[in-house]
Structure formats: C-alpha cells, structure tokens
N, C-alpha and C positions, 0 to 999 in steps of 0.2 A: 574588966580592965581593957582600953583598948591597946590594941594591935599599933607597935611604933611601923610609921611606913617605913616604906623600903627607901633607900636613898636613889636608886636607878627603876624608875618606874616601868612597866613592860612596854615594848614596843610594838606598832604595829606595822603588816608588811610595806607601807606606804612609808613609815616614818624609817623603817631600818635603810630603804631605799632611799630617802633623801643623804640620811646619815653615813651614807658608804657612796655615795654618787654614784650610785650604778639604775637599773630598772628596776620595778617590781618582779618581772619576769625572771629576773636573775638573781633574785632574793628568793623567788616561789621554786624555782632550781635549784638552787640551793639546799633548801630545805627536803627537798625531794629525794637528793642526791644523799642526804647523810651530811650534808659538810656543814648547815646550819640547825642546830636543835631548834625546835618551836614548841610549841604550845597551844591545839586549840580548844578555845573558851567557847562552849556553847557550840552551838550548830554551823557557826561559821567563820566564826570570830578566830582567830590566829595572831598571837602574840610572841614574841623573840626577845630572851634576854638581853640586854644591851653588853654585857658585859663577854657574850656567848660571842654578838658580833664585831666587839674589839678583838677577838682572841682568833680572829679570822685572820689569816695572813695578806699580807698587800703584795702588790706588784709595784716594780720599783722598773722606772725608765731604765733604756739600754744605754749603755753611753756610745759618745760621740767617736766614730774610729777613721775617724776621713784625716788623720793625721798621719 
C-alpha cells in the first residue's frame, strides 16, 4: 500500500530562504543556533519542515513616533 504524501513537502535551505525572505546564512544560523529544527538526508542534503518555519516568530516594524 502506498504511503499518502504529505501535504507540506520538506524544504530545502534555499527554499526556506526564499519563503521567510531572509539569507541562506540566516536560515543555516538558525538552525545552528537551536531556533530552527532541520533534518539532514544523506551526506549533505538538509531539509526543514515548512510548518517548523511558520512557527518561527516575525518581526514586526516600529512604529512612526515623530508625532
């Protein structure tokens, strides 16, 4: 019987990078750091659940105080 896929397929550090607009650098720090779980497949391959990097928190502009 096969395996139903997954609905959020794994990501890769290129692709988590586009997907949060930030660097690969700061995705690969991330992960380093503990604040993004990964996953590597095979000898070099690194995958990130997509649902790991929604659950990442944002930054949110300062507001305007020249009033």
């Amino acid at each position: 019987m096969a395996r139903p896929a997954s609905p959020d397929p794994q990501l890769s550090v290129a692709e988590a990078a586009d997907r949060r607009r930030c660097s690969q650098k700061t995705i690969r720090r991330w992960i380093a750091d503990g604040t993004l779980p990964a996953y590597r497949v095979g000898a070099r391959m690194i995958r990130i659940d997509p649902r790991d990097l929604d659950r990442l928190p944002r930054r949110i502009a300062a507001a305007d105080r020249t009033a």
